[in-house]
ZAFILUM-367454 format. One record per residue (C-alpha): residue number from 1; residue in one letter; x, y, z negated. Coordinates in nm, 3 decimals, decimal comma. Last residue first. Layout:
% residues N
> NUM_a_X_Y_Z
...
% end
This chain:
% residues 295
> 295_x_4,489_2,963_-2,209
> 294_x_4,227_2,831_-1,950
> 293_x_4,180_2,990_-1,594
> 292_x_3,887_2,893_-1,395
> 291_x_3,712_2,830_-1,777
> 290_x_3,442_2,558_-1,704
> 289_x_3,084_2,681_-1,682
> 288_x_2,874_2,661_-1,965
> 287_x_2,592_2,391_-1,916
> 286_x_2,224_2,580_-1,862
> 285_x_1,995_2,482_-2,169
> 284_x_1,726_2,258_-2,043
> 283_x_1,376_2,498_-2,038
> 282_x_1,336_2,526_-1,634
> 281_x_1,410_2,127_-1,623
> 280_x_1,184_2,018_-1,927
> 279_x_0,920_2,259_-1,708
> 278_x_0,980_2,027_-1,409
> 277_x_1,012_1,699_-1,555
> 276_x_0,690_1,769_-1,753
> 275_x_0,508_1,901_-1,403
> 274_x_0,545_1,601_-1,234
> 273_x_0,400_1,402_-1,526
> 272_x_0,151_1,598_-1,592
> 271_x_0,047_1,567_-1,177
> 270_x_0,047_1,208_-1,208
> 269_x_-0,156_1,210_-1,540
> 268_x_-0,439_1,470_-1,446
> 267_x_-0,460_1,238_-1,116
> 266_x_-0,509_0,983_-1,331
> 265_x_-0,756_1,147_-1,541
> 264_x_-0,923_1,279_-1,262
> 263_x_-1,077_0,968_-1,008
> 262_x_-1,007_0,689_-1,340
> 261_x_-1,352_0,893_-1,551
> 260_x_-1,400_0,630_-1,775
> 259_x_-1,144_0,355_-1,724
> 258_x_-0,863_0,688_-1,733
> 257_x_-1,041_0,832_-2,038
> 256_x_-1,021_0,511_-2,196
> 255_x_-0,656_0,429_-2,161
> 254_x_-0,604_0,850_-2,230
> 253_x_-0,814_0,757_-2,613
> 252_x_-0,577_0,446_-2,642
> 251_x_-0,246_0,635_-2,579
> 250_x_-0,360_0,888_-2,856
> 249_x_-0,441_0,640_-3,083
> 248_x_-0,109_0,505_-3,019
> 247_x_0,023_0,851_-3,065
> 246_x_-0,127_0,896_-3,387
> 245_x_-0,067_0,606_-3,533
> 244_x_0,324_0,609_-3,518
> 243_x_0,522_0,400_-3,270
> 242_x_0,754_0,131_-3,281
> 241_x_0,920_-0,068_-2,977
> 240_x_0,964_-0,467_-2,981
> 239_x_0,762_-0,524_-2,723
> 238_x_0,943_-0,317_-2,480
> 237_x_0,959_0,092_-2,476
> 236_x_1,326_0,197_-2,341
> 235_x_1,294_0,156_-2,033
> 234_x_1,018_0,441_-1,990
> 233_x_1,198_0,643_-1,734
> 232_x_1,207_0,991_-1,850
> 231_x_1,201_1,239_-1,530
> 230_x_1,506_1,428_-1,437
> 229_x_1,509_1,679_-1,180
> 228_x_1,831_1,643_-0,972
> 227_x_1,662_1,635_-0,649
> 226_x_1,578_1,408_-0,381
> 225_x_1,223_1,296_-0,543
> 224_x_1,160_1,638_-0,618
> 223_x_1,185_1,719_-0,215
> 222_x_0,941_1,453_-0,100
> 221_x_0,652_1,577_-0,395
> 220_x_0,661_1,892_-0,291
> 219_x_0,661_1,822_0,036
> 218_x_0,369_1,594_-0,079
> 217_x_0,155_1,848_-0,229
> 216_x_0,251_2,133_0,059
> 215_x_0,061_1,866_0,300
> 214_x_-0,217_1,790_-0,002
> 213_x_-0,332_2,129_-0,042
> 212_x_-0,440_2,255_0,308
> 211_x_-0,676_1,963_0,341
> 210_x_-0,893_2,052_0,042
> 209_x_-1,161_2,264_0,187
> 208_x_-1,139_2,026_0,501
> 207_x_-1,273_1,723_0,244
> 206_x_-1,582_1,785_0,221
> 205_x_-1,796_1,778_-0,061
> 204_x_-2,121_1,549_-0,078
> 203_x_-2,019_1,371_-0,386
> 202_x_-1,873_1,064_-0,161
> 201_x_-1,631_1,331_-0,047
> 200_x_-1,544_1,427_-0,391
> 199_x_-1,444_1,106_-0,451
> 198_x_-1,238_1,023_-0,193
> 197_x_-1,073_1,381_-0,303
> 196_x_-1,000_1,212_-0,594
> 195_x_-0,862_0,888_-0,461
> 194_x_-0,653_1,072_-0,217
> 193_x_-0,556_1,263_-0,527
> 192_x_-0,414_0,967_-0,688
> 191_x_-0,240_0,768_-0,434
> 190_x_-0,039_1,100_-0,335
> 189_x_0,054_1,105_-0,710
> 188_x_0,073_0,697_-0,754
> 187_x_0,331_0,739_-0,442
> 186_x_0,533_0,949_-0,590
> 185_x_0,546_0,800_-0,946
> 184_x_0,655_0,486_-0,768
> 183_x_0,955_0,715_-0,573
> 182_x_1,068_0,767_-0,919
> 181_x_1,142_1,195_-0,934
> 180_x_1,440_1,275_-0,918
> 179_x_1,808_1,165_-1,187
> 178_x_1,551_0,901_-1,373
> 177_x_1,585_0,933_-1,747
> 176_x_1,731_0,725_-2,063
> 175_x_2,014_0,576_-1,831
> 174_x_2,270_0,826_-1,984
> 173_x_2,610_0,942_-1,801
> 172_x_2,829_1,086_-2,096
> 171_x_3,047_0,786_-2,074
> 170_x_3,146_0,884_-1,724
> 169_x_3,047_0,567_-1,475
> 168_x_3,285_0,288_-1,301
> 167_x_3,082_0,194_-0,991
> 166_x_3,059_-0,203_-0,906
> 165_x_2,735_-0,229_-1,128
> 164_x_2,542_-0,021_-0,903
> 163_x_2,291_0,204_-1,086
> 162_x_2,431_0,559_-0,911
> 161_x_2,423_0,380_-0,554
> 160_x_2,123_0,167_-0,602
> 159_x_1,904_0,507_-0,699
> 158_x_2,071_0,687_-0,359
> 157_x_1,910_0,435_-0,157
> 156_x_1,593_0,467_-0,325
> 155_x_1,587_0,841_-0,321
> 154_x_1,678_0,826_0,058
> 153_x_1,426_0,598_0,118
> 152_x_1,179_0,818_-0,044
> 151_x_1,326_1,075_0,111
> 150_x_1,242_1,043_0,459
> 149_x_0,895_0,866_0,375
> 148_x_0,778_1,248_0,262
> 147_x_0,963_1,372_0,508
> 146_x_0,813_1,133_0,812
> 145_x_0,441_1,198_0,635
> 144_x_0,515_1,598_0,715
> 143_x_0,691_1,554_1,090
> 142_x_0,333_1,339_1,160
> 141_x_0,102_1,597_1,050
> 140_x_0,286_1,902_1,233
> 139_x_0,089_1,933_1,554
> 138_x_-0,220_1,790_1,422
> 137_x_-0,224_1,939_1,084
> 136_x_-0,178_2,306_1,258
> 135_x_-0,593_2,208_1,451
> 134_x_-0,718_2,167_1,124
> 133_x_-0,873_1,825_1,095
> 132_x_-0,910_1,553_1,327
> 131_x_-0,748_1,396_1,647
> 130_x_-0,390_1,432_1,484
> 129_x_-0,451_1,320_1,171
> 128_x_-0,293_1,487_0,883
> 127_x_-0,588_1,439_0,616
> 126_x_-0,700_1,115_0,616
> 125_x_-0,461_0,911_0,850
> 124_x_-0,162_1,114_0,779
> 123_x_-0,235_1,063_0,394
> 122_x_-0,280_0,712_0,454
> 121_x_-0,012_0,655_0,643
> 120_x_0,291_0,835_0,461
> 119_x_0,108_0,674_0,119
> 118_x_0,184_0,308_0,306
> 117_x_0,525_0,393_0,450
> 116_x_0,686_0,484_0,125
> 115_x_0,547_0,345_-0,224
> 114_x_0,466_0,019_-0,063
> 113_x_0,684_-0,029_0,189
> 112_x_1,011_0,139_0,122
> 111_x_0,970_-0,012_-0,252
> 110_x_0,953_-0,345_-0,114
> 109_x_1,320_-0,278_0,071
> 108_x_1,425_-0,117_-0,290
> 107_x_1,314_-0,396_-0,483
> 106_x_1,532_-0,619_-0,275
> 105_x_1,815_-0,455_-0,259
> 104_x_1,772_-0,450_-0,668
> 103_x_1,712_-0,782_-0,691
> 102_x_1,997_-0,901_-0,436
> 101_x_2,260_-0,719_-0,686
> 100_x_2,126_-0,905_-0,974
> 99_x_1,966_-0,881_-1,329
> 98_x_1,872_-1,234_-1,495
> 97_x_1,947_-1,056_-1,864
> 96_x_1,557_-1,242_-1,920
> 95_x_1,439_-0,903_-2,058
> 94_x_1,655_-0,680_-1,815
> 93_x_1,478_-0,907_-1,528
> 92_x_1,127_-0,936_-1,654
> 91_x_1,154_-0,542_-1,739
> 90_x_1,224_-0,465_-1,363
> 89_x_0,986_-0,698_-1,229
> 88_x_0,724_-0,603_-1,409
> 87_x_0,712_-0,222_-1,368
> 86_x_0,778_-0,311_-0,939
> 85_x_0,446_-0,507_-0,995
> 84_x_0,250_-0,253_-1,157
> 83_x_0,346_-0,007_-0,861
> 82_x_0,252_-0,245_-0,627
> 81_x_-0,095_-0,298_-0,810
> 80_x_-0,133_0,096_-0,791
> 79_x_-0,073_0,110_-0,410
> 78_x_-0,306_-0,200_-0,381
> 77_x_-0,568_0,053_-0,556
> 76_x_-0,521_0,349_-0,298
> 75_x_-0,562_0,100_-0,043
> 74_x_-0,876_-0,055_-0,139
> 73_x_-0,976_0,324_-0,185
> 72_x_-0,912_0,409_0,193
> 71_x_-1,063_0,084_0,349
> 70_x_-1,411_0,199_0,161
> 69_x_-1,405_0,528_0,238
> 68_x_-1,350_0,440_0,620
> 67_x_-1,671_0,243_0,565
> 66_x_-1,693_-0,166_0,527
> 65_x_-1,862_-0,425_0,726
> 64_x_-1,532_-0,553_0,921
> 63_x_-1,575_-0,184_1,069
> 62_x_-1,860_0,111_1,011
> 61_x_-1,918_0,416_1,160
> 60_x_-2,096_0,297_1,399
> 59_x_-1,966_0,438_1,677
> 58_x_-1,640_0,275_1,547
> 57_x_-1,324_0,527_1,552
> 56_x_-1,356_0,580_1,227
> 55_x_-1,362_0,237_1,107
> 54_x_-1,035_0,196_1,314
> 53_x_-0,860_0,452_1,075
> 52_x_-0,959_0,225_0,818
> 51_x_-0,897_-0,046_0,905
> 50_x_-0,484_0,125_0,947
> 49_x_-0,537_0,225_0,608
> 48_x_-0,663_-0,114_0,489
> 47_x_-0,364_-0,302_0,684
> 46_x_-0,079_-0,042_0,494
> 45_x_-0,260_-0,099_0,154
> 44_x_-0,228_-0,521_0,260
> 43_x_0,154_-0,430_0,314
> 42_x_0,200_-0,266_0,003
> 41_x_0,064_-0,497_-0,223
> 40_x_0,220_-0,784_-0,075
> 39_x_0,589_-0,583_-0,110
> 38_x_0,503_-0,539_-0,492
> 37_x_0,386_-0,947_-0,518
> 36_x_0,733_-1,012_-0,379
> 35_x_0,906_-0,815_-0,595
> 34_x_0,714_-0,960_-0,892
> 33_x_0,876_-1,315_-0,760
> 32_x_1,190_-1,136_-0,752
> 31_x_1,181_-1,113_-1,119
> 30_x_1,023_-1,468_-1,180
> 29_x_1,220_-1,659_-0,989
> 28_x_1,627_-1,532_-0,946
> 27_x_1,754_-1,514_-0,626
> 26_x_2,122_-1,507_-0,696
> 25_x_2,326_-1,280_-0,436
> 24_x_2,552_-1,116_-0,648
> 23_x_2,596_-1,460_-0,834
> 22_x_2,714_-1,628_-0,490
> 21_x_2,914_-1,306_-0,387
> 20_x_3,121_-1,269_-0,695
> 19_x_3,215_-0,908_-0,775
> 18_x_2,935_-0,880_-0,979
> 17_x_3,074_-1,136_-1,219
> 16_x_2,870_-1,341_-1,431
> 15_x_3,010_-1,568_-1,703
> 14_x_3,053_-1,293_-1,971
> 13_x_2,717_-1,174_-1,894
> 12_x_2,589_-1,531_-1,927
> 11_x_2,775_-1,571_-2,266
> 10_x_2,684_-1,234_-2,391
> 9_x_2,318_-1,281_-2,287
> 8_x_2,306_-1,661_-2,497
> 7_x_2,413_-1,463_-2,816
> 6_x_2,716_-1,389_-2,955
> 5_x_2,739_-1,376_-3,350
> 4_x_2,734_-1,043_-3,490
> 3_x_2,981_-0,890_-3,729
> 2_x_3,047_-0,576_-3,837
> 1_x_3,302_-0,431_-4,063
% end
């Protein structure tokens, strides 16, 4: 038989009850304090794009003493902080069992910010404008960047459905993998290539020859994260996880490549990672359907 004393979490989960409107709406430091730096992330990337639209409309070419280029890759790297700041907040809040329903609200109202809005207006900005570019991005531009937000909000509202503590659950239903592509992941994608094709640019190419693959790109990218596709979710690894050599000196050698060359390998690891839920998705055995009329 076995036997294990209760620990300070059993106590606290024993104490809290979601159905209790004062611990449902507990504002907890540290986790929601991450939140908070998420949110500022996104709303300085959503002031760089919007500087840097201006920049281009200078006759200099230049605004607040930095290029359009500039502005653009500022933004791309607050995306990335946000992104590292909705990782922390998460794990600081399963870690310190200080989980809430105001968290997640919360998370998902930065999340609509940062990883919605802000890649919707950069992308529109660079590539979809309507005063430059292909003359069918500035007609349908705006309707693109509205999907792409469109259903990031409705993959975050649809994530605090399925994860809300209120909802009895089958036993077979697994919190190993996200059910659609993270809307994070999303935004790191679009994040990503704008970065590459940023660089590019400042490598004498232009950026028209790529314009027509970054609007399919990010339908693409809107409809996965409304699917069923499931993507692993990383929970699982915390400081107390093992590995093997070989993949930690594996994870060390992609750390390096991404400090070395940061404009491909992270889009190499974005796109991977888009792909791996789709391929593990085309290979997943298909489930037998039910017998209509059993013996």
């Amino acid at each position: 038989m076995n036997f294990r004393l209760p620990s300070r979490h059993d106590d606290l989960a024993a104490r809290e009850d979601p159905y209790n409107v004062t611990q449902a709406s507990r504002i907890y430091f540290l986790p929601n304090l991450m939140t908070a730096g998420n949110l500022f992330c996104g709303f300085v990337a959503v002031i760089h794009c919007i500087q840097a639209r201006l920049a281009e409309t200078v006759p200099t070419g230049e605004y607040l003493n930095k290029s359009s280029a500039d502005h653009y890759t500022q933004a791309v790297w607050f995306i990335f902080g946000a992104a590292a700041f909705d990782t922390l907040d998460g794990r600081l809040a399963r870690m310190g069992g200080r989980e809430s329903l105001f968290g997640a609200e919360f998370d998902s109202l930065a999340d609509v910010i940062s990883f919605g809005i802000a890649p919707a207006l950069m992308v529109f900005f660079l590539i979809l404008s309507p005063t430059q570019g292909y003359e069918i991005f500035r007609s349908i531009g705006w309707f693109i960047g509205f999907i792409y937000l469109l259903c990031a909000a409705v993959r975050l509202a649809r994530f605090n459905v399925i994860t809300n503590p209120l909802l009895h659950r089958d036993k077979k239903d697994t919190n190993k993998d996200f059910v659609g592509l993270p809307v994070p992941a999303a935004a790191a994608t679009v994040a990503s290539l704008v970065l590459f094709l940023l660089h590019l640019a400042a490598m004498d190419k232009t950026l028209r020859l790529w314009a027509f693959a970054l609007p399919p790109l990010m339908l693409l990218i809107a409809i996965l994260m409304v699917s069923t596709v499931r993507y692993p979710s990383g929970k699982g690894v915390d400081l107390q996880t093992r590995t093997r050599l070989q993949p930690f000196v594996l994870f060390l050698a992609f750390v390096a490549l991404v400090v070395v060359f940061k404009e491909v390998a992270l889009l190499c690891a974005c796109l991977g990672y888009i792909f791996f839920g789709l391929i593990r998705q085309w290979r997943r055995p298909a489930r037998p359907k039910p017998n209509a009329n059993p013996a």
